[in-house]
Every structure is written in C-alpha cells, then in structure tokens.
N, C-alpha and C positions, 0 to 999 in steps of 0.2 A: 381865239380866246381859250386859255386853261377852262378843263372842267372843273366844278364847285365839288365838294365833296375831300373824300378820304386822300390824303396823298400817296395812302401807298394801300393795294390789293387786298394783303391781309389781316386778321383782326391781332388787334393790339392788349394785348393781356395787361388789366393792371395790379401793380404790387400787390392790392391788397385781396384779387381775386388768385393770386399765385399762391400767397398764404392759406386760404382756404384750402387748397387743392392738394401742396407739397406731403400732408402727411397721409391723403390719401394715396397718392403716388408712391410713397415713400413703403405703402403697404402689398402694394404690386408689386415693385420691385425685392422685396424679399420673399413674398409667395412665390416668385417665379424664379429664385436664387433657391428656396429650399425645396421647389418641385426635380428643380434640374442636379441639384444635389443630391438628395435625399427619395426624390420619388423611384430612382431607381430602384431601389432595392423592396419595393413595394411590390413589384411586379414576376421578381424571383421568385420560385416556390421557399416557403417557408420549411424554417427545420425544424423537422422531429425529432424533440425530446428522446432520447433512445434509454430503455432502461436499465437500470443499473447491471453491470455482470452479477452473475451469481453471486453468493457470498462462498466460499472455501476456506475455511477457519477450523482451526482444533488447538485446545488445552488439553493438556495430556499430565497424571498425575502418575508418579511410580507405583507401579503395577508387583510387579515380582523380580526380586534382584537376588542371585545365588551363587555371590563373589565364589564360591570356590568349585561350582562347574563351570561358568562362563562368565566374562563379562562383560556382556551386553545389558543394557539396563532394559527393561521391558515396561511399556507405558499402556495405560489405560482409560476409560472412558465412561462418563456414567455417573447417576444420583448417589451409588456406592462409594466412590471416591471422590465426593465433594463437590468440586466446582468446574469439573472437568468436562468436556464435551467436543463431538467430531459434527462438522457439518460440513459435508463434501468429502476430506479427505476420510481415509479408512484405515483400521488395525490391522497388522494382517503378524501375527506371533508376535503382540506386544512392541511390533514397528510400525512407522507412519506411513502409509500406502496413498498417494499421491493420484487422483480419477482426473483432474484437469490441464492442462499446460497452463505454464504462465509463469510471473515473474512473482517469488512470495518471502514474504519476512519471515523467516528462521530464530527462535530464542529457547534459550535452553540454561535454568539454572541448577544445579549439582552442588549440595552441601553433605560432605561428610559426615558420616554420624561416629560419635565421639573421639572426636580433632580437638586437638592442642595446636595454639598455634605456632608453639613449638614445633609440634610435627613428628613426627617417626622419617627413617630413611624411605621408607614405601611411599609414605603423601607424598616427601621433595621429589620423587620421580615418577607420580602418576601423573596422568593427563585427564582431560576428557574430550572426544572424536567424538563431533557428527558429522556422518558421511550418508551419501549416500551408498546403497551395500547392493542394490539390484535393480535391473537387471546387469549382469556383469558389465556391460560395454559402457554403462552410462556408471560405474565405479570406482567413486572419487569424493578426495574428504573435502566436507566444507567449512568445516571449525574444529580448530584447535586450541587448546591451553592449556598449561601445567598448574597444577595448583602449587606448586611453590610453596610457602610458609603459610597460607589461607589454606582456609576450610569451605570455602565458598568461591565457585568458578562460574561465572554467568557471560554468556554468549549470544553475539545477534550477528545476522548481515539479510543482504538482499541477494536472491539468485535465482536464478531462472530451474523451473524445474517442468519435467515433463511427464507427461500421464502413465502412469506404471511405476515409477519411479518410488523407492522402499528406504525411507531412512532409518539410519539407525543412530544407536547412540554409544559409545563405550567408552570403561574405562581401563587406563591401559597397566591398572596393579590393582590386586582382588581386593579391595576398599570397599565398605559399607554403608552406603548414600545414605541421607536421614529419608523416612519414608514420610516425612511432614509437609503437606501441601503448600505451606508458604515459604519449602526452603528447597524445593527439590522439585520444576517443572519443567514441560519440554511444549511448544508451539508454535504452529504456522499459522500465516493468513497471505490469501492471494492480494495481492495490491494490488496487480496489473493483468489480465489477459493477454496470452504469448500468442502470434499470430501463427 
C-alpha cells in the first residue's frame, strides 16, 4: 500500500510566500554583484592626494631700455614698478633667470612709444625676439614678430625650459618701448613639471 503523506521529499514553496521573499533576494543578489565589483578596489591602498608643484611665476614690467647702446629690453620686479613680481624664477641683468625645469607659458607684450600707425621705415622692419641667450648651448629664439604697421606686438607659447636657462628679450631696430605697465610686459608661469 502507498504511503499517506507528501508525494514528493521536498517542500513546496507557495506563490505567495515567494513574493515575500523575492525582494529580499533580489537584495543579496546585488550586494553580492556590488561586493565582487566594486569591493575590489576597497582593499587597494588608497591614493595620496600629492601636492600641488611649486608655483614658478613672474611679471616683469620694463625696467631700463637704452635703444642707442643696446637693445635688449631689461625687465624688472617689485612694489616700485606696479604690479610686477618674481616667485621662483630670477633677475639676473634685467633678464629672466629660470631655477626650475619644466614645461612654462611665455607672454610678452611691446608697445612702441610714439607709433603712428603709419610707421616710419625703422617700425616696418623691427621685430621683437624672445630667446633664450644662456647658457650658450641651450641658445635659441623662442618668439618672433615684426611689428609691421602696429604699434603693439604681443606674444605667447608653451615650451619647455630648463634650470639655468636666461631669457631675454630684443628688439631688433633702436625703438623706444612705452614704459607703461599695461602696454609693455614680459612673463612666465610653469604649467607643468619636466621630469
């Protein structure tokens, strides 16, 4: 004779105790998707914040210009001359004296003092060069332009420079820069650290 009882071994779940249960399952199953995901990285050491590089910056306002000994323009630094300031780089003869490597923004703007923009034959074929000037081996221009029919020549790039390194600035016909801080400045800033 069959036994009485269950027909089959084991228990039989009903619908409405599976509803119960599903959204607690439903909770495991993504604890244990965002463990094996995400807990990895729990276990990594964590990074440190590292701080910021130096800062290497300078505004530089014209210093002494004496178109008919040389001309090199000579820049300066200081509560004397306005708004001007070196922090990191250095003066070294009214040139920019470079103590860090790295990779830094170069800008330099040159206004003629009394230009027509008409011009004389001397503006149409002056320039203004910043180069680097020392030490010899590292001796090479980094900006160029003619001032042309303008009175106003302003100049920028990025470029790597390295510690010791002496910019300068000239122009290349005995011209008389405005000595006015918002028409006549020269400055760096490191952007990037050179390895």
């Amino acid at each position: 004779m069959p036994e009485e009882g269950r027909p089959y071994p084991w228990v039989r779940w009903s619908w409405s105790a599976f509803q119960r249960l599903l959204p607690w399952l439903l909770m495991v199953i993504i604890a244990i998707c965002w463990w094996l995901l995400c807990g990895g990285h729990l276990s990594k050491p964590q990074h440190v914040l590292l701080e910021p590089p130096e800062l290497h910056v300078a505004e530089l306002q014209l210093n002494l210009t004496d178109p008919q000994k040389d001309l090199t323009l000579r820049w300066g630094a200081g509560p004397a001359l306005g708004r001007s300031f070196t922090h990191g780089p250095g003066l070294e003869k009214g040139n920019l004296r470079i103590h860090q490597d790295g990779i830094y923004r170069l800008h330099i703007q040159v206004t003629l003092a009394n230009c027509s923009s008409s011009g004389s034959a001397l503006q149409h074929r002056a320039s203004l060069v910043v180069g680097i000037c020392s030490p010899a081996v590292h001796s090479i221009s980094l900006l160029r332009r003619r001032f042309g029919q303008d009175c106003t020549v302003s100049l920028q790039r990025l470029t790597p420079l390295a510690r010791g390194d002496v910019l300068c600035s000239n122009l290349t016909q005995p011209l008389l820069p405005s000595r006015n801080a918002d028409e006549t400045f020269f400055g760096v800033q490191r952007v990037y650290p050179w390895p």
